[in-house]
N, CA, C and O of each residue as an XYZ file, in Angstrom:
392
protein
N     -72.698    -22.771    -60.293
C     -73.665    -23.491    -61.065
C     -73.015    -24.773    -61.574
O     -71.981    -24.732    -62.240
N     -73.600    -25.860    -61.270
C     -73.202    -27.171    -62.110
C     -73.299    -27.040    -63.532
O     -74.315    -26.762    -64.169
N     -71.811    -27.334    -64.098
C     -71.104    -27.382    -65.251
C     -70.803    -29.113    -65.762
O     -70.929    -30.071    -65.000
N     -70.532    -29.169    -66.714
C     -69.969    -30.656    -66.847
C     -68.535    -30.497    -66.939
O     -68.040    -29.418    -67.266
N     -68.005    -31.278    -66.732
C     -66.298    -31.118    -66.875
C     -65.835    -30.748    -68.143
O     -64.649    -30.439    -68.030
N     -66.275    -30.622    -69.458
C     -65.851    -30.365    -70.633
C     -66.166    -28.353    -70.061
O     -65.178    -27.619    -70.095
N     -67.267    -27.870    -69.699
C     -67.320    -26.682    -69.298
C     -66.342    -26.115    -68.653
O     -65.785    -25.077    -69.010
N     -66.100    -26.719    -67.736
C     -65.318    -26.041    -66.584
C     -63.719    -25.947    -67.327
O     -63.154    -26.916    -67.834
N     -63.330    -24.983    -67.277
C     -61.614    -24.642    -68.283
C     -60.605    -24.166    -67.060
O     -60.806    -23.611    -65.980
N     -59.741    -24.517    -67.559
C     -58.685    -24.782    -66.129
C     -58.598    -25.683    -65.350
O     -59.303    -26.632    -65.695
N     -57.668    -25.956    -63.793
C     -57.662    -26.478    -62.940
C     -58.679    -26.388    -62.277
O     -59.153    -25.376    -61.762
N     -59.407    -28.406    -62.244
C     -59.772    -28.594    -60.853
C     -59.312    -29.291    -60.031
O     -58.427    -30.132    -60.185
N     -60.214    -28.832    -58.489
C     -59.611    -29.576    -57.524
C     -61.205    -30.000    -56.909
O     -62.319    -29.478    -56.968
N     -60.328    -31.891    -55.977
C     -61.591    -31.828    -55.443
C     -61.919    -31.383    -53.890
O     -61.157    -31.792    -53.014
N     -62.721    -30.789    -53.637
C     -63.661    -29.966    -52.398
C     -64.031    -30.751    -51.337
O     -63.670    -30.652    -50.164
N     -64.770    -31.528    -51.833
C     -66.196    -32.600    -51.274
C     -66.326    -33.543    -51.579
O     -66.205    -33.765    -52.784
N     -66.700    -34.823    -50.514
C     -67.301    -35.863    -50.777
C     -68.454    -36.193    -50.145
O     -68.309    -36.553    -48.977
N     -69.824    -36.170    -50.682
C     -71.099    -36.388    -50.578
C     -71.409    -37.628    -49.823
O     -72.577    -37.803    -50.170
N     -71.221    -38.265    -49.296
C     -71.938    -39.875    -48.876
C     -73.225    -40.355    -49.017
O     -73.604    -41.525    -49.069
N     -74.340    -38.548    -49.115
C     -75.831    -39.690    -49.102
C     -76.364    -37.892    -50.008
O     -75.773    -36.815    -50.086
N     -77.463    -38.286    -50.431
C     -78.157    -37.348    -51.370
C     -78.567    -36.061    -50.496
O     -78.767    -35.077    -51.207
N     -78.744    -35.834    -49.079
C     -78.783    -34.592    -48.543
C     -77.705    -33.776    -48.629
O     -77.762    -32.568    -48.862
N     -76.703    -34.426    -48.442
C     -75.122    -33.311    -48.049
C     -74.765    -33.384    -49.903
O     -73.931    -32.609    -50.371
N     -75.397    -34.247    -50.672
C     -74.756    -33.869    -51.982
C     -75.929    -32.510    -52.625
O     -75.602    -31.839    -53.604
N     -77.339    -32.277    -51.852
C     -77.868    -31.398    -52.572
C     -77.642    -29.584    -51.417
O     -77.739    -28.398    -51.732
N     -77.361    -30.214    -50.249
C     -76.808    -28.836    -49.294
C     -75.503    -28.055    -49.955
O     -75.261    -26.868    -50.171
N     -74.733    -29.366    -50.185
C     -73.283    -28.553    -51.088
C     -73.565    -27.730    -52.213
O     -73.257    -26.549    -52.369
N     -74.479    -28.847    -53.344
C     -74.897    -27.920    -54.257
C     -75.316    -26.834    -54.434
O     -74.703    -25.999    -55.100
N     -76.956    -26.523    -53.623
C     -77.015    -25.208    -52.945
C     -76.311    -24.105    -52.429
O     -76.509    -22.911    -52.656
N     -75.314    -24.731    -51.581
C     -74.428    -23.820    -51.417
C     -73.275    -22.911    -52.322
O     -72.807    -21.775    -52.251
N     -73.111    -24.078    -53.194
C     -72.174    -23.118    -54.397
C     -73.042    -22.406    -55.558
O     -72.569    -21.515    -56.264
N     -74.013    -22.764    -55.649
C     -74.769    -22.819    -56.270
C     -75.254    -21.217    -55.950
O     -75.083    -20.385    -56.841
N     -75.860    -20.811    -54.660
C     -75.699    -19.947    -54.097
C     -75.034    -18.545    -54.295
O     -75.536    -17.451    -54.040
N     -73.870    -18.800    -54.774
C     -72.422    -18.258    -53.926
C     -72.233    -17.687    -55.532
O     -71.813    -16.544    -55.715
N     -72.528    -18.454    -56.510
C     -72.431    -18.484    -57.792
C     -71.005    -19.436    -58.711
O     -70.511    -19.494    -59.837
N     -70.842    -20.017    -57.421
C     -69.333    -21.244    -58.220
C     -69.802    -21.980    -58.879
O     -70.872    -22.583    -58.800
N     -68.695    -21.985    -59.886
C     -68.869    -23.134    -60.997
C     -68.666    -24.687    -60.420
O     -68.004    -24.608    -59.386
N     -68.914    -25.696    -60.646
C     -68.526    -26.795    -59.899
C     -68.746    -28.178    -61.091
O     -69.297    -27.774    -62.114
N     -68.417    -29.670    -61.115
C     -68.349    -30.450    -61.722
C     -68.813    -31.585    -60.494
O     -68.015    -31.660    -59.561
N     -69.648    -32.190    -60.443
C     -69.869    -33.540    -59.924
C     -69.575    -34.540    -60.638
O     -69.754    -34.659    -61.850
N     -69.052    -35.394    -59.803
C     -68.517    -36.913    -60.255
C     -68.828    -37.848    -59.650
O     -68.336    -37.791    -58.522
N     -69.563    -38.947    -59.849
C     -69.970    -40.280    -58.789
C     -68.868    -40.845    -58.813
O     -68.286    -40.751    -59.893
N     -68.313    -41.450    -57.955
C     -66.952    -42.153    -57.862
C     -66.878    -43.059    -56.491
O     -67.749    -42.967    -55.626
N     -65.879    -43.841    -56.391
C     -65.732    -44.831    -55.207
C     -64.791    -44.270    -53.979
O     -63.782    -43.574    -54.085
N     -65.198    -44.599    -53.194
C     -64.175    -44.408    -52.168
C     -64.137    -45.126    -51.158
O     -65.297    -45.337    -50.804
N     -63.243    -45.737    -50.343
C     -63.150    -46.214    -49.202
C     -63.226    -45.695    -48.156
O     -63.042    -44.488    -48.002
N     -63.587    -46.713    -46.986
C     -63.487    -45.708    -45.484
C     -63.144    -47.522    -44.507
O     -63.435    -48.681    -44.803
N     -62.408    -46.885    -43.308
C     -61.680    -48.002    -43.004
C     -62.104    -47.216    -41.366
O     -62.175    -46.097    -40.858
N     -62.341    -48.895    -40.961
C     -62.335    -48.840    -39.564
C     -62.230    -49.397    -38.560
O     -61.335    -49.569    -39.387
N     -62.168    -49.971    -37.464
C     -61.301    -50.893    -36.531
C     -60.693    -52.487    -37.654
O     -59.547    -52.881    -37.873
N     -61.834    -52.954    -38.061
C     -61.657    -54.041    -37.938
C     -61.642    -54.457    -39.932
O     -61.290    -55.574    -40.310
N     -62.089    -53.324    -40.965
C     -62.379    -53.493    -42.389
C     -61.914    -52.128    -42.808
O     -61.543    -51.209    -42.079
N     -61.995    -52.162    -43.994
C     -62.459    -51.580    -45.192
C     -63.500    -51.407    -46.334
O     -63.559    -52.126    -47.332
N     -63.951    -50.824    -46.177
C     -65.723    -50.717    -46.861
C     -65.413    -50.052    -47.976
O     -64.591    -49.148    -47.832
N     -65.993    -50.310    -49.441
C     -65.585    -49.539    -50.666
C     -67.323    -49.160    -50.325
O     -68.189    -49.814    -49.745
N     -67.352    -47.242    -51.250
C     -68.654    -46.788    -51.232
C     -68.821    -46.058    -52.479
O     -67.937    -45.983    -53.333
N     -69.929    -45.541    -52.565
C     -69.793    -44.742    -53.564
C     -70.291    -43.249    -53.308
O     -71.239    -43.037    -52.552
N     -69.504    -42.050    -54.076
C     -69.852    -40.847    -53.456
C     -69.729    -40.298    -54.664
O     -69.330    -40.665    -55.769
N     -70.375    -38.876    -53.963
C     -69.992    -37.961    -55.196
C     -69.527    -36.717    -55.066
O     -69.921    -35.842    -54.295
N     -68.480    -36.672    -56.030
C     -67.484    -35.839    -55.728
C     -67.624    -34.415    -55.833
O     -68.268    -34.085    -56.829
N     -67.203    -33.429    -55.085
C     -67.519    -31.956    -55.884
C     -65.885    -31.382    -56.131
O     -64.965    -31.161    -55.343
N     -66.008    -31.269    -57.535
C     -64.844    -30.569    -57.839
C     -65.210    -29.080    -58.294
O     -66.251    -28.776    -58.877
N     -64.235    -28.246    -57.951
C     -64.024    -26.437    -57.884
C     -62.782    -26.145    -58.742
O     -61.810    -26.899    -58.699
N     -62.809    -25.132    -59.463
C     -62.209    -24.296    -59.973
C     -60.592    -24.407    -58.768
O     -60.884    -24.176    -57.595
N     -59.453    -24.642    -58.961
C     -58.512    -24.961    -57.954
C     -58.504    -23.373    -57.141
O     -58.564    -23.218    -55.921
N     -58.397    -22.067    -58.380
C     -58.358    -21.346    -57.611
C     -59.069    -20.808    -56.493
O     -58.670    -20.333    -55.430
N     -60.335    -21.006    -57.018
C     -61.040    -21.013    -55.820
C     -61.903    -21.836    -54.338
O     -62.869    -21.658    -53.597
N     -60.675    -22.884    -54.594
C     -60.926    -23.952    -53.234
C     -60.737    -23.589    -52.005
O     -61.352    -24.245    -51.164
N     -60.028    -22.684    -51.617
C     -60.322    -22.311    -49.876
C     -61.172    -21.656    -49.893
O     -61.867    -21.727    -48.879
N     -61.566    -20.812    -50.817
C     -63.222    -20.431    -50.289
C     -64.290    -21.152    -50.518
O     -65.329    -20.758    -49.990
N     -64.330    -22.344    -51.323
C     -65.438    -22.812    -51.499
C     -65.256    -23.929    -50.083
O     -66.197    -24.215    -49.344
N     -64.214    -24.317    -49.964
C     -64.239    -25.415    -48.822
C     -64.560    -24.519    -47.383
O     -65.114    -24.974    -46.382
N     -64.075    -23.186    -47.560
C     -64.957    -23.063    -45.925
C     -65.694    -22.473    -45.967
O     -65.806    -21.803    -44.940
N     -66.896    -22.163    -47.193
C     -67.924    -22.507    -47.395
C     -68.595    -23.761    -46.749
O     -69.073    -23.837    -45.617
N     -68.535    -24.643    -47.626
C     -68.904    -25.931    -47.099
C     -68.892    -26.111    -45.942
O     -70.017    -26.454    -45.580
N     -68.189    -26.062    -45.126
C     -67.985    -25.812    -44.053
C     -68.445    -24.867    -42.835
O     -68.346    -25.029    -41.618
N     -68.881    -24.021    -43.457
C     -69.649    -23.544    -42.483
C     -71.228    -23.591    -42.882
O     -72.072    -22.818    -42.429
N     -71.490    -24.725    -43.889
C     -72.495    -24.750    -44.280
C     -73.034    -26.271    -43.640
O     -74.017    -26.989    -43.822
N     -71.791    -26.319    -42.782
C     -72.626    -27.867    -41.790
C     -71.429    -29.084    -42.569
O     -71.159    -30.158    -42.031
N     -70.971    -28.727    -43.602
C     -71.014    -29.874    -44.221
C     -68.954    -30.970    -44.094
O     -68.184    -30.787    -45.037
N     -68.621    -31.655    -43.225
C     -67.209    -31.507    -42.985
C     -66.430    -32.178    -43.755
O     -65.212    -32.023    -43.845
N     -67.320    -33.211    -44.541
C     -66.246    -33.912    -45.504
C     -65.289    -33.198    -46.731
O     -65.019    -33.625    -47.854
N     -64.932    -32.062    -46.116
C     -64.133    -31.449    -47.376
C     -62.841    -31.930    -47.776
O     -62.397    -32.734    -46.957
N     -62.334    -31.784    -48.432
C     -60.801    -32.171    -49.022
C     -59.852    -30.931    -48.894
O     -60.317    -29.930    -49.439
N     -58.846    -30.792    -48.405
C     -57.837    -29.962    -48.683
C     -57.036    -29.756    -49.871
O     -56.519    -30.822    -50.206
N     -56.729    -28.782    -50.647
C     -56.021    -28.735    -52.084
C     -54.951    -29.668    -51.873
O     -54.877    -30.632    -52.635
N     -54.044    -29.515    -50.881
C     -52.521    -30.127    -50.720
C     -52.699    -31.919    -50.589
O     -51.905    -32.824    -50.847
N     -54.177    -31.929    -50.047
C     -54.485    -33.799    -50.196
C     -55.291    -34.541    -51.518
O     -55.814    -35.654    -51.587
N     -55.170    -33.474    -52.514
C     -55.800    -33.729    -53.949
C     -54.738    -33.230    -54.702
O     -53.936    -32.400    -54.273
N     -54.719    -33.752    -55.885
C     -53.959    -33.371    -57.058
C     -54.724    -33.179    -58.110
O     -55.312    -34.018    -58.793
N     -54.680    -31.743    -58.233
C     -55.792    -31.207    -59.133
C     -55.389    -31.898    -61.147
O     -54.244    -32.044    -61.576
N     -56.587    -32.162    -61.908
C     -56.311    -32.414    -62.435
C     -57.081    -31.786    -63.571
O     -57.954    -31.069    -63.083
N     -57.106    -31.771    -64.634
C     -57.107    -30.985    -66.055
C     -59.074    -31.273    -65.801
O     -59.908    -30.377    -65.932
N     -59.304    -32.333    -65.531
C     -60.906    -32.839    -65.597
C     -61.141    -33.788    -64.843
O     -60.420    -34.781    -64.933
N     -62.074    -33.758    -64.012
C     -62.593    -34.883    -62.906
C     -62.574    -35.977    -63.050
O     -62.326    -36.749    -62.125
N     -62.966    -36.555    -64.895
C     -63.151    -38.000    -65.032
C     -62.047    -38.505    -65.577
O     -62.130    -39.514    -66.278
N     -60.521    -37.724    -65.280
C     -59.360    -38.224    -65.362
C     -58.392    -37.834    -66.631
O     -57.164    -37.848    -66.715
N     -59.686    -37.380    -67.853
C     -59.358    -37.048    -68.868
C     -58.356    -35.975    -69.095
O     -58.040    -35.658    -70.242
């Protein structure tokens, strides 16, 4: 269930990055589902390709750290591939940096 980051106690990590409002409401569903706690964050990100770099904006799904390999292959078998690996995030106390 979507929590706000003051809710969520402990380590998170982030899962997911959303690019357009379908794969940010399929993810949701899906944890949502499952019964995980989760924190969304709109945030920027880049994506680079032959010839640029494009800044975008996404939104993030952060998970409980302990339970990120199951929520990511979740996601994942829920269609959805932009997941994050724990070891390529550095989980942090709260999503909005705090």
């Amino acid at each position: 269930m979507r929590r706000s980051a003051d809710q969520l106690s402990g380590d998170v990590s982030l899962v997911y990055i959303a690019g357009n409002v379908v794969d940010a409401e399929k993810a949701e569903r899906a944890l949502t589902a499952q019964g995980v706690d989760y924190v969304l964050s709109l945030e920027p990100f880049a994506s680079t390709s032959l010839m640029r770099t494009r800044e975008h904006t996404g939104l993030f799904v952060y998970v409980p750290t302990a339970q990120h390999r199951s929520c990511r292959e979740l996601l994942e078998r829920s269609g959805l591939t932009d997941t994050v690996g724990v070891d390529e995030d550095l989980p942090m106390e709260k999503p909005d940096g705090a």
